[in-house]
C-alpha positions, -999 to +999 in steps of 0.1 A: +757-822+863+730-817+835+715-781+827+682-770+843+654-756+824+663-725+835+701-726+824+686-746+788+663-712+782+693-689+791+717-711+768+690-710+738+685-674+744+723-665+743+726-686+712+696-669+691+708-634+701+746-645+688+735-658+659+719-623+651+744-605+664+771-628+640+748-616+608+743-581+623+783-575+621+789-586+586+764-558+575+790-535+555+780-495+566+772-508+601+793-493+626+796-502+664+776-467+673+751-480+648+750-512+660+745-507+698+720-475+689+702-501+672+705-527+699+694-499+724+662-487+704+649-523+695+658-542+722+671-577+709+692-578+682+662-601+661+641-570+662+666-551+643+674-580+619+633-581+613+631-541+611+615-528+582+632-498+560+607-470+579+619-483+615+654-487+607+652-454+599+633-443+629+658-457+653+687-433+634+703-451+607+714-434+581+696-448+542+728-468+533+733-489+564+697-491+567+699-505+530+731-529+536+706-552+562+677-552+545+703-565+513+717-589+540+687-602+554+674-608+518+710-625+508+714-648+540+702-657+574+714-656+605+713-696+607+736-697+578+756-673+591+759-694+623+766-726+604+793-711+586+811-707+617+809-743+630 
């Protein structure tokens, strides 16, 4: 039976949040508290990956995790983190 529109957008929604989540947990200094404070305070785990410095900081993180995904954002993406998996 083929996927509705409605299960299509659900799928592509599950799949862009994993692949941020996948990026997310390769970030050295980023703990699981850190991680679901951060999911908590932003929302969707793309938000934190787009976070600047200042709001990184203003949802709790500590400099040097806050640091480790701007380094990680600037060093990969979340697509090639994905791809790497397949």
């Amino acid at each position: 039976m083929p996927n509705t529109s409605i299960e299509t957008s659900i799928n592509a929604s599950i799949n862009e949040e994993t692949k941020f989540w996948v990026a997310l947990s390769r970030v050295p200094q980023l703990g699981t508290v850190s991680f679901r404070r951060l999911e908590a305070y932003f929302g969707k785990l793309e938000n934190v990956w787009k976070a600047s410095y200042n709001e990184l900081k203003a949802a709790g993180l500590e400099d040097r995790p806050a640091n480790e995904i701007l380094a990680a954002r600037n060093n990969s993406s979340p697509d090639d983190e994905m791809a790497a998996l397949e």
